[in-house]
N, C-alpha and C positions, 0 to 999 in steps of 0.2 A: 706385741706378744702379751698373753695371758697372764696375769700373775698365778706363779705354779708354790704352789703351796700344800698341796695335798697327798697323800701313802696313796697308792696302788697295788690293792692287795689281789693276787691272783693266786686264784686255788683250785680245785676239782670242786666244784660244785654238787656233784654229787657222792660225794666220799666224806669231805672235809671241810663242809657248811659251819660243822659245830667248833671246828678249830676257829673260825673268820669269827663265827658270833661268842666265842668264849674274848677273844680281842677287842671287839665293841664293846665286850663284859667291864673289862679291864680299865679300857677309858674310860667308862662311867662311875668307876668304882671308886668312893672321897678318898678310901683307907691305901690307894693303891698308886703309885708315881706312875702312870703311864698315860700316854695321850697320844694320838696321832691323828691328823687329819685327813679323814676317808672322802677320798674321792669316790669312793662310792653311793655318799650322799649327794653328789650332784642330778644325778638322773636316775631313773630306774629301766632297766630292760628286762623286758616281758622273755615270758618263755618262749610265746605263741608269735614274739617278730622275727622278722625274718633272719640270716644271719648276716646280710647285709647291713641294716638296721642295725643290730648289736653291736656289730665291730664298730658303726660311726659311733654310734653312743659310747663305745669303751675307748673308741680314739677322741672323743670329746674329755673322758676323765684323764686319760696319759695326759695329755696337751695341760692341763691342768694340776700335773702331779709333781713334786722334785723328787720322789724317792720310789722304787717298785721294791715290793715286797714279795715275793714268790711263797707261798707253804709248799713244802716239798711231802707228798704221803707217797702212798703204796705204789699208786699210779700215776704220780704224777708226770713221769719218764715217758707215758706212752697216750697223754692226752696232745691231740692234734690241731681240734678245730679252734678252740678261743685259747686256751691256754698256751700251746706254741706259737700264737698269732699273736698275743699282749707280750711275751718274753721279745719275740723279735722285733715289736714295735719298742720297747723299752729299750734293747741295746741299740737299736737304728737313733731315738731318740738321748742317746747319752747318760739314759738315766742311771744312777747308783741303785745297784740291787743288792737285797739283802734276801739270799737263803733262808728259809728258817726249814727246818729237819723236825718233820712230825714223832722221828722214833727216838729224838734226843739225842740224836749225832751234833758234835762241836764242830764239825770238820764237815767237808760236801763228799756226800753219802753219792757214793757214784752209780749205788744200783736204783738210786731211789730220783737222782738231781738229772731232769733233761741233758741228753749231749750235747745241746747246743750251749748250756753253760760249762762245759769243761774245760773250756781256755779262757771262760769270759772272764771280765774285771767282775768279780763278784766275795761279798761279806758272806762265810755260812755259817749259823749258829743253831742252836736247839730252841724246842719252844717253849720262852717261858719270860714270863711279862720283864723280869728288872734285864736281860740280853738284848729281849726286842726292844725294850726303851733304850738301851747303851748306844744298842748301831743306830737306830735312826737320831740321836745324836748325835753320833761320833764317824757314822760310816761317809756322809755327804761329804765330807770337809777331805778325809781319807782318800776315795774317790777320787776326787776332783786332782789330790795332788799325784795319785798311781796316773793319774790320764797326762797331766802333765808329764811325768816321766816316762812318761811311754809303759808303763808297765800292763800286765791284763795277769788274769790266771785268777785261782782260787782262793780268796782268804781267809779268815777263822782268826778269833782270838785265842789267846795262850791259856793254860789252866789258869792263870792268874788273876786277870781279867776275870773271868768268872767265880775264883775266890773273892776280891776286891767285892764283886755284886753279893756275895753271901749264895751262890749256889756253887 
């Protein structure tokens, strides 16, 4: 096996492009605590390949990733082709997800969050760089122990948690 060490960020690409590159923003930033390792610098897929081609390419970055990160926007409830295809590869694959809520919902925004994650084992937090850094610290370990206990469903930090971080 691969060593998996990389975020998996899925998102509407044609909506919420500038949310994904405001986050590479953020890890390049010296003044700013956030970092995560983009699996989506391992390859690149073209617009013009086929969708065959894309999905192996995006199943070469999962195979590669410990953690998926979902941006949840407008539409992201009713995208089919890649984006409910990388969600299902991600729960099939075990991975720890973490929600993030484009409109600044703490909690999973159910007009906005896929129904395939309504029961899943999933972190939902708003978007804003010291939250996304907390869970992708703190959500894997979490995770791992909810699976262990059999647990699944929806989770969110408390207001305090997000006090603690200064928002």
């Amino acid at each position: 096996m691969s060593y998996r060490n990389k975020t998996f960020v899925s998102f509407d690409g044609d909506s919420d492009m500038h949310y994904y590159r405001l986050m590479t923003a953020w890890k390049q930033n010296d003044n700013l605590p956030f970092n995560f390792y983009n699996a989506h610098d391992l390859s690149s897929a073209r617009d013009s390949s086929s969708e065959e081609s894309i999905k192996a390419q995006l199943a070469e970055r999962l195979r590669n990733s410990k953690v998926f990160v979902l941006l949840v926007g407008e539409s992201t409830r009713y995208l089919r082709k890649f984006v409910l295809w990388e969600i299902e590869q991600a729960l099939t694959r075990g991975l720890p997800i973490i929600a993030v809520n484009l409109n600044g919902r703490k909690y999973m925004d159910s007009d906005r969050c896929p129904p395939i994650l309504a029961n899943a084992l999933a972190i939902h937090v708003s978007f804003n760089a010291a939250i996304i850094q907390h869970a992708l610290e703190n959500w894997p370990g979490t995770d791992a122990s909810c699976r262990a206990q059999g647990k699944s469903g929806p989770y969110y930090y408390n207001d305090d948690t997000y006090a603690r971080l200064g928002l």
